[in-house]
N, C-alpha and C positions, 0 to 999 in steps of 0.2 A: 703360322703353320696352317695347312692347307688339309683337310681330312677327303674333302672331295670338292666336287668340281662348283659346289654349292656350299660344303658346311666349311667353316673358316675358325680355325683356335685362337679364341683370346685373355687365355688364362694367363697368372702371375707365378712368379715363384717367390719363394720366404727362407731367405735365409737368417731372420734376424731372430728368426722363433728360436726358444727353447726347448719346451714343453709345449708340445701339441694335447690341447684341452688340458692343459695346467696337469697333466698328468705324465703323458710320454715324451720319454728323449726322442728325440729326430735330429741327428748329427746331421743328414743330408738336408735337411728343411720339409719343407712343405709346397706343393704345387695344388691354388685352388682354379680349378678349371670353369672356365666358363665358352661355351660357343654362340656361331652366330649363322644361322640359316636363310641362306640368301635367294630369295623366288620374288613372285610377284608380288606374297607380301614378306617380309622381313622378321623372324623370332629371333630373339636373344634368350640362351640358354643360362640361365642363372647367372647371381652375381658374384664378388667374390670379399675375400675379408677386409676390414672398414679399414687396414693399414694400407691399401691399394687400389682405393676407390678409384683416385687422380691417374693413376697409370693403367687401371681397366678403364676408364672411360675414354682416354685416349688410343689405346685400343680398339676399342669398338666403332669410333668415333673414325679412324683409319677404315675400318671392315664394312663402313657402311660406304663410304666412298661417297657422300654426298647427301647420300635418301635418308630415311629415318626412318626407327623401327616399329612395326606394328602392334609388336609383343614380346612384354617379354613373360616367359615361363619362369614358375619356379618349381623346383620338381624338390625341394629340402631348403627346410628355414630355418635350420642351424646358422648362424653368427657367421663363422668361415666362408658361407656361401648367398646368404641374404642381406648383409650386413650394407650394402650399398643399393637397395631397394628406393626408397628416397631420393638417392643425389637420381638415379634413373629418372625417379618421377619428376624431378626438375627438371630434369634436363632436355626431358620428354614427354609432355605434358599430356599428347595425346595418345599415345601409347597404349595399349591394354593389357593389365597384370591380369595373367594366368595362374590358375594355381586352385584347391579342391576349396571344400569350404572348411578344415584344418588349416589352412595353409593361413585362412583369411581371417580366422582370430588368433592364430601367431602372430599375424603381420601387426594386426592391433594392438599385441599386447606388447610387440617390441616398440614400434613405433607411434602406439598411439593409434586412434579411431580417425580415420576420414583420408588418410594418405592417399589410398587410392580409390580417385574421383571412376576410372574407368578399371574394370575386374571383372573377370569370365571364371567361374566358378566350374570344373568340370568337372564328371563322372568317370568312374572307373568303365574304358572301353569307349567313352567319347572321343572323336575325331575332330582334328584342327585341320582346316583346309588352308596352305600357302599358296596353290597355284598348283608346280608339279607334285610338291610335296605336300604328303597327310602325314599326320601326326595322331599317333593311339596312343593314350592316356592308360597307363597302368598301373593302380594303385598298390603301392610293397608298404602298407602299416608296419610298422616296428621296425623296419631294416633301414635306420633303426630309430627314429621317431615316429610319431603314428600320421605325421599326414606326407610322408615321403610318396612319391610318388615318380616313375618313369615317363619317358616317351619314345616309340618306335618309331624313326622315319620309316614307311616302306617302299620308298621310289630309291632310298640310297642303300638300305638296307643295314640303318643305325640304329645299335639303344644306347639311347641316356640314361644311366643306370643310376645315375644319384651315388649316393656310396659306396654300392655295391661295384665289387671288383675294384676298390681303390687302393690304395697303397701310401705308405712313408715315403718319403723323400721328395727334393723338389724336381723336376723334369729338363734342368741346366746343367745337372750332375752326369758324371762318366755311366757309361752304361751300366745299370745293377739289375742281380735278377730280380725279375717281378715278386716268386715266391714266398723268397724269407721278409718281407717288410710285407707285405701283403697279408702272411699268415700273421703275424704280429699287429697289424694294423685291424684283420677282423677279428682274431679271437679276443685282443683288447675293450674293443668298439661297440662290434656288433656280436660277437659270440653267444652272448645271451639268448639271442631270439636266431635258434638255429629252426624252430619250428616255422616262425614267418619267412626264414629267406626259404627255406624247402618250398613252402607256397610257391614265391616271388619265382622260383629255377623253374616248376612247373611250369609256368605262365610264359617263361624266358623260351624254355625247349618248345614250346609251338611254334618262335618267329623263326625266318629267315636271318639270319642274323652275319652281315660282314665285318661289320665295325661294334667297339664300344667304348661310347665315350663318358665315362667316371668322372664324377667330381674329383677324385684325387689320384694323381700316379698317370701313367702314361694311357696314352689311345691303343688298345687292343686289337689288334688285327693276328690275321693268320691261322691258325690251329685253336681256335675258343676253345674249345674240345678241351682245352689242358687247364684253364682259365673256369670253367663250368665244372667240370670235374672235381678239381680242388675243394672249387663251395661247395659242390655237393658231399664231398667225404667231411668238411669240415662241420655244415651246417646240421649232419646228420650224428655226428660224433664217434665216426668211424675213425680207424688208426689211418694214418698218412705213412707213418715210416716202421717199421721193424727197428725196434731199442729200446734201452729201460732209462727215464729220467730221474737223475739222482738231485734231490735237494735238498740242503742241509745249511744248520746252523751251531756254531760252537764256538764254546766261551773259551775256553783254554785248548782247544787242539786235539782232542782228544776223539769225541766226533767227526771231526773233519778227518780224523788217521781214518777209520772205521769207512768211511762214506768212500773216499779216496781208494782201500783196499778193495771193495766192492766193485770200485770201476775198473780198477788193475786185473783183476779175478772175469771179469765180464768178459771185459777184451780180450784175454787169454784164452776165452772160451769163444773168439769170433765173435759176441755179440756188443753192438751200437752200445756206448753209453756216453752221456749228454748226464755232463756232472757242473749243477750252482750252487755258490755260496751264498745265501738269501741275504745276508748281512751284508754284500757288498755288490752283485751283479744288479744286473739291469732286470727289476721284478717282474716286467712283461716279457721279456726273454724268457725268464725261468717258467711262466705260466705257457710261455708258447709250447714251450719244448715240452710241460706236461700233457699237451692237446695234442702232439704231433705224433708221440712215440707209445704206444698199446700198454707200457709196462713203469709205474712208476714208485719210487720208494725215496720215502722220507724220513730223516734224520735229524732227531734233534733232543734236547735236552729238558729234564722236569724242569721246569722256572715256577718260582713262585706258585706250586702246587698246579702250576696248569704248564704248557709250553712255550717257546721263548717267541718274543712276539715277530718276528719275523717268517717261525711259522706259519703260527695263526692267519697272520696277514697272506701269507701266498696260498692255505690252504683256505679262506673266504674267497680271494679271485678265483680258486678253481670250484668251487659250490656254488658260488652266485652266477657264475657262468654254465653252469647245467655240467659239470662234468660226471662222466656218466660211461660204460662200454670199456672199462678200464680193469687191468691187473695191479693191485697195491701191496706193499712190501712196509717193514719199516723198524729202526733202528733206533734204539732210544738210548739214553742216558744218565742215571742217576744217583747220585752219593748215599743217599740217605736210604727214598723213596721214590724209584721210578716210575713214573706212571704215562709219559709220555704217549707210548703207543694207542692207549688205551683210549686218552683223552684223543688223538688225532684220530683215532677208529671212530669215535663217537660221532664226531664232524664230516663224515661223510655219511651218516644212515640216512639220509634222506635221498642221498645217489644212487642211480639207477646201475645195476648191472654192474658190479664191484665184484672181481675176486682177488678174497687175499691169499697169497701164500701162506705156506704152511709155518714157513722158519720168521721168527720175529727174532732178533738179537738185541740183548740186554747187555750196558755196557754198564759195570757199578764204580765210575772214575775215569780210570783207563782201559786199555786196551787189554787182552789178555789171549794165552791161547785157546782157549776154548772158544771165544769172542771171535776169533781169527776162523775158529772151523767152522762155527756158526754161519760166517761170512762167504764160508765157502760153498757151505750147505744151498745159502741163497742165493751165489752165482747158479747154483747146478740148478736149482729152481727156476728160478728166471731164463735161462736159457734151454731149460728140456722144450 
């Protein structure tokens, strides 16, 4: 693949993956990008995962057409993308690994001390000279390890964004929108550190910028505009879409009637509702949809004096992820002694900018009319 008249794509795709970082499904796979800039002297743009060493080297090995490289960069030494640093240095012995001085007791500590005999240590704002092409070194700490790091061509008018702006799936697949695997790929990922990528956009909005080329997901052309925008609502923990995310869990069906009437009642009333069953849906899904939509309410059952753990668990991804600028609602459930709400109230104090509604619904078993007005009360809430 051909980005310009100089940069050349020699990335893999992965279909053999399951679990991208032993954690997300990726039905479409995985694509780890790596490019190669071609001038008077020659950079290779990171490596790629240690399952595709042999087929990126042959790769590159094609894109050099004969020369060999002078450098290669590493702008992120995560495993996915550093994993083949080594067979490089063998294979290219005179070579020179780029990268900060993070980068270079990563490199140690994966591979051990003295790998690489030649190493250019740069600063944040230092300049790589190829010939027509310079290279500006941009350091993005946290987005989303601390020695990540960009590069701006400015004769092509590229950024190597490292992870940022990457995406699920591999890049052999039918066309898919950018956005839904994208937002799921960074509120997963990197959502945490919404305040380091805010940095990182800052620094971003001063280039010139045509192209961007990500470690993962496709090459960015056209309207960035919509691609910048996104992180910026995302990273700042503003609402993406108008809708209430409902998420619930239930032992006997009972909850789930309640949760379900809710979205029936919503929709009646015109308003979005994005309803998961935490005990069976895809949990970064359910975590997405609560980052995506202003309005969200949870549903679930007293368990064992605290709540059913399926809660717990999706309402820790949404805390440990800063979730924050949000409206919360919520529906509990209990035979004896419900305390559900209470407990799930609790686990948010530490979040910024929470408002709850007014209508909390107490379920004691099943369903009931009152229960059902209740439900209605919090449609009209939710959607005033």
């Amino acid at each position: 693949m051909t980005i310009t008249n100089d940069i050349r794509y020699i990335g893999v795709n992965d279909h053999s993956i399951d679990l991208f970082e032993g954690l997300y499904t990726v039905p479409e796979g995985m694509a780890y990008n790596s490019y190669v800039i071609t001038d008077e002297k020659i950079a290779v743009m990171d490596t790629v995962d240690s399952h595709f060493g042999e087929e990126w080297l042959a790769k590159l090995e094609n894109a050099l057409a004969g020369r060999k490289p002078d450098y290669l960069i590493i702008h992120h030494m995560e495993p996915d993308h550093s994993a083949n640093i080594d067979k490089f240095v063998n294979a290219y012995p005179e070579a020179t690994i780029v990268g900060n001085a993070k980068t270079f007791e990563m490199i140690d500590q994966f591979f051990g001390r003295g790998l690489c005999k030649n190493k250019l240590a740069v600063k944040n704002g230092e300049v790589l000279s190829l010939g027509r092409h310079e290279l500006t070194f941009l350091f993005a700490p946290m987005v989303h390890w601390p020695e990540v790091m960009m590069s701006y061509d400015g004769t092509d008018k590229v950024l190597f964004s490292a992870d940022a702006f990457g995406k699920f799936g591999a890049l052999d697949c039918e066309d898919q929108e950018w956005d839904c695997e994208a937002r799921r790929y960074y509120v997963g990922i990197v959502g945490k550190y919404g305040m380091q990528v805010q940095t990182m956009l800052k620094k971003v909005a001063t280039l010139d910028i045509k192209t961007i080329c990500p470690l993962h997901g496709p090459v960015l052309t056209g309207d960035l505009s919509h691609y910048t925008g996104l992180y910026d609502t995302w990273s700042s923990y503003g609402v993406e879409s108008d809708g209430v995310c409902i998420a619930y869990t239930s032992v006997y069906g009972n909850t789930k009637k309640a949760a379900e009437l809710l979205a029936k009642k919503l929709e009646e009333r015109g308003c979005k509702a994005a309803i998961s069953d935490l005990a069976r849906c895809d949990m970064a899904e359910a975590v997405e949809d609560a980052f995506r939509y202003g309005k969200l309410v949870l549903a679930t059952t007293t368990y064992n004096a605290d709540i059913f753990p399926f809660m717990r668990q999706f309402i820790d991804h949404l805390t440990e992820r800063g979730y924050q600028n949000r409206t919360l609602g919520f529906i509990e459930n209990g035979t004896w002694a419900p305390a559900a709400a209470k407990t799930m109230k609790a686990m948010f104090e530490k979040s910024k900018n929470i408002n709850y509604i007014d209508t909390t619904v107490t379920l004691r078993s099943a369903m009931t009319e009152e229960n059902a007005e209740a439900i209605e009360r919090m449609a009209e809430e939710l959607c005033r």
